[in-house]
KOLVO-59683 format. One record per residue (C-alpha): residue number from 0; x, y, z. Coordinates in Angstrom, 2 decimals. Each point is the difference from the previous one (the first is absolute). Layout:
% KOLVO-59683
[NUM [X Y Z]]
...
//
This chain:
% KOLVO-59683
[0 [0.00 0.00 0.00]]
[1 [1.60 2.76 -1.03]]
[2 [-0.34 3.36 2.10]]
[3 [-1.85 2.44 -1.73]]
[4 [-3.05 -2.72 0.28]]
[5 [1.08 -0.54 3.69]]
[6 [-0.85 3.45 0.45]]
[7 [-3.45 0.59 -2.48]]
[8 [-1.37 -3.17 2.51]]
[9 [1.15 1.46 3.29]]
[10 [-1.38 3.43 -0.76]]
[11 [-3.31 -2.29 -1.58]]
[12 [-0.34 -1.93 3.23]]
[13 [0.89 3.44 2.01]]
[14 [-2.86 1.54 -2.17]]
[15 [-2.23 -2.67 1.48]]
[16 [0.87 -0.04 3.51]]
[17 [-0.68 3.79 -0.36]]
[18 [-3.40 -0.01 -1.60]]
[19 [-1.32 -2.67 2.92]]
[20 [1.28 2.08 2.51]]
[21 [-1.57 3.44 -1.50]]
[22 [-3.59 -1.87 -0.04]]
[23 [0.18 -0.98 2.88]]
[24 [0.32 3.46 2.03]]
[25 [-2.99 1.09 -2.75]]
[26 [-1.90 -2.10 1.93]]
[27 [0.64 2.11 3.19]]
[28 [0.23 3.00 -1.64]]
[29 [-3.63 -0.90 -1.19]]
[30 [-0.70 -0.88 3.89]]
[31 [1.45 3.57 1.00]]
[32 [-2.06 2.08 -2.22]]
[33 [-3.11 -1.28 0.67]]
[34 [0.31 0.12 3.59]]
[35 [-0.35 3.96 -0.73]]
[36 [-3.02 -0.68 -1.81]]
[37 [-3.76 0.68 2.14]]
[38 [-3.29 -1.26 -1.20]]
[39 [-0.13 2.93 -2.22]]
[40 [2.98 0.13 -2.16]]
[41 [3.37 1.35 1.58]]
[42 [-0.13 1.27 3.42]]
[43 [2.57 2.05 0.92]]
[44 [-0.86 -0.25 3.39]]
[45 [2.27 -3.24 0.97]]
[46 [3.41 1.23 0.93]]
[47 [2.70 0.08 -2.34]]
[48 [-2.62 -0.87 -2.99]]
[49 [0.57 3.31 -1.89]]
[50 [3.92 -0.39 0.66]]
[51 [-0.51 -3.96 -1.53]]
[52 [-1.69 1.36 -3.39]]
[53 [2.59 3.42 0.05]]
[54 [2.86 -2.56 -0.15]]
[55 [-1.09 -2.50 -2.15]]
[56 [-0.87 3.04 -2.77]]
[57 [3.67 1.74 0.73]]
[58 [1.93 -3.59 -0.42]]
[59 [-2.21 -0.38 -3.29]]
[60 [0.12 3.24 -1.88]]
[61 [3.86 -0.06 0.78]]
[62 [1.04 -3.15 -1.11]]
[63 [-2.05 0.91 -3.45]]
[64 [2.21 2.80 0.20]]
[65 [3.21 -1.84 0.86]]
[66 [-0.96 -2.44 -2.93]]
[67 [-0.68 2.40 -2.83]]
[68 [3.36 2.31 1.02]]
[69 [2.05 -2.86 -0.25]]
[70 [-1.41 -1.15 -3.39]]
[71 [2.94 1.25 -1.80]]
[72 [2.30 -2.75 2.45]]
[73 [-1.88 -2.97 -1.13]]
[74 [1.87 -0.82 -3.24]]
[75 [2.92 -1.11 1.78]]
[76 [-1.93 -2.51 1.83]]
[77 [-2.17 -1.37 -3.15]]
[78 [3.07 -0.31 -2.51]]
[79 [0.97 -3.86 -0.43]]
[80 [3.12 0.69 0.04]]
[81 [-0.18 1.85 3.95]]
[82 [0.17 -3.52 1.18]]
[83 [3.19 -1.32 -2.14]]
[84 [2.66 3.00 1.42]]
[85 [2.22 -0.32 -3.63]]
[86 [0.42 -4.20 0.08]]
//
């Protein structure tokens, strides 16, 4: 096995672990929010419940904007050839 395929299934099988891992805290995140929720829609009366929604917005709109600023810095990582370093 040579290593440039050593690496694509490490970062594969890292990809994996990853994506399990990030479902799973959806789960609670799902849990969190709607423990600020009343009969009525959202509440705003249970404590912390407006700070919940505040930071789940901010960590949203700024990793949009983290992703489309860095557009120009993908190439690097899409090229085939990023993975061969001149062999």
């Amino acid at each position: 096995m040579t290593g440039a395929v050593l690496i694509m299934l490490l970062a594969v099988l890292g990809i994996t672990i990853l994506r399990i891992h990030l479902l799973g805290h959806l789960v609670d995140l799902r849990r969190s929010l709607q423990s600020t929720r009343g009969p009525g829609g959202l509440s705003g009366s249970s404590p912390g419940g407006a700070g919940r929604w505040i930071a789940l917005a901010g960590a949203l709109v700024g990793g949009v904007v983290l992703a489309i600023a860095l557009i120009p810095r993908f190439a690097p990582w899409t090229t085939h050839a990023a993975f061969l370093h001149g062999h």
